[in-house]
N, C-alpha and C positions, 0 to 999 in steps of 0.2 A: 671572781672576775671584776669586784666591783674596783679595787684596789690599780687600775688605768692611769697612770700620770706619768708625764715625760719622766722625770725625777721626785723623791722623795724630801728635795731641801726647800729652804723657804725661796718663795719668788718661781719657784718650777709653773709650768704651763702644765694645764690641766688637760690630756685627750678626751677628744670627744670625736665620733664617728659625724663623718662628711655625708650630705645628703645619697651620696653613691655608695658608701657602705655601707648606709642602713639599707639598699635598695637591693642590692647585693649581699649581707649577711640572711634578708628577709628570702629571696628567692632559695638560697642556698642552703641557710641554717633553718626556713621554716619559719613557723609561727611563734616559735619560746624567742627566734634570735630579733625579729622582727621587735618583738613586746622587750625585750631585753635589751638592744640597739637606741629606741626612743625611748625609753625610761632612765637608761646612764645618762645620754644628753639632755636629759629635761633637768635632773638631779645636779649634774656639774653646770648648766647654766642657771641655776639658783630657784627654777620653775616649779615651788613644791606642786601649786594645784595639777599643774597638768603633770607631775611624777605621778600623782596619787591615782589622776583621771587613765592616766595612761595604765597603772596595774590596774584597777578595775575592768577598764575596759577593754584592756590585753586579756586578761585573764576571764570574761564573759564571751570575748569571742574564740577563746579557744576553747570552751566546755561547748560553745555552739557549734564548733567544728567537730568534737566528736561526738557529739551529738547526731551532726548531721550524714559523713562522709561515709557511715556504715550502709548509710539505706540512701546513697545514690544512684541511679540508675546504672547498669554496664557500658553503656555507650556513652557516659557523659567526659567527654574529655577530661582529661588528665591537668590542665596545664591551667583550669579557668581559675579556680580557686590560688594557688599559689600565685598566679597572675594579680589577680586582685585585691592581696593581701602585701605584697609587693609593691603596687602602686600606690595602696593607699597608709602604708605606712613612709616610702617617699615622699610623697605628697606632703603627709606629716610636716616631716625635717626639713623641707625644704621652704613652706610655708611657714613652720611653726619655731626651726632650729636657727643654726646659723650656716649658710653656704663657706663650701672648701676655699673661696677666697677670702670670706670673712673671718674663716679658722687661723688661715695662713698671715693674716693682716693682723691676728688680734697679738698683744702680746699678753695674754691672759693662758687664752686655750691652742692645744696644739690636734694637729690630727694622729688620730687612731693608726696605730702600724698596722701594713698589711697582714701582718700573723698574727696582731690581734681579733683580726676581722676573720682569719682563718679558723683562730682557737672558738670565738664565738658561736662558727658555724659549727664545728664539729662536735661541740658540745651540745648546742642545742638543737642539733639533727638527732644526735644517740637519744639524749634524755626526752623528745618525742616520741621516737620508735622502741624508748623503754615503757615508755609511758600506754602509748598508743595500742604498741602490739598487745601486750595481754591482755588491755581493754577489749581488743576485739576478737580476739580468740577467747575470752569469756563469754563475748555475745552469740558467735559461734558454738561452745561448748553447750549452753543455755539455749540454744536453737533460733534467736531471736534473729542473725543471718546467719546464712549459707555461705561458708568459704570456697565451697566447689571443692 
């Protein structure tokens, strides 16, 4: 996936996801699209530190996630966490990236096609729920929860 650029010749504009994609692949594709959306644009904008801060930090909040989402309450709404990990990887991009008029205006970078931002999510929705699922149905199987 990391292979994103309008064209392969020299002088091509490099894609990069608009603060609204990363906002929308993170809701949509989850926690790996969210870490995976800010780490391409930090990489094509030349930003090693924050590529590197960003896997790190991608990757410690997602072992906290499953860490934490098995032994949440039943009534704890649905929608808090994907909510918050959604805004604060926007946030991100929008503070830290470059805005879809600065994309649009630069002749360097271009934006992300929409079935790039589609292929992002579907891939890293599966490889969560590949990931995910038999993490927790081991936890299950081990009796550490209850699946009901």
């Amino acid at each position: 996936m990391d292979s994103v650029s309008t064209a392969n010749t020299p002088g091509s504009r490099l894609a990069i996801y608009t603060p609204f994609q990363v906002r929308l692949a993170s809701f949509i594709g989850g926690p790996f699209a969210a870490v995976y959306t800010l780490h391409h644009n930090f990489k094509r904008l030349g930003k090693l530190r924050e590529t590197r801060l960003t896997r790190y930090w991608g990757g410690g909040f997602i072992i906290a996630l499953f860490a934490v989402i098995p032994f949440l309450p039943d009534k704890f709404p649905n929608t808090v966490i994907p909510l918050g990990y959604t805004l604060a990887a926007g946030s991100i991009a929008a503070s830290r990236q470059l805005s879809k008029e600065a994309i649009l205006g630069s002749g360097k970078y271009a934006r992300c096609s929409g079935w790039n931002v589609a292929v992002v999510c579907l891939v890293a929705l599966v490889g969560f729920c590949a990931i995910f699922g038999p993490f927790l149905f081991a936890l299950d199987y081990l009796g550490v929860v209850d699946l009901g």
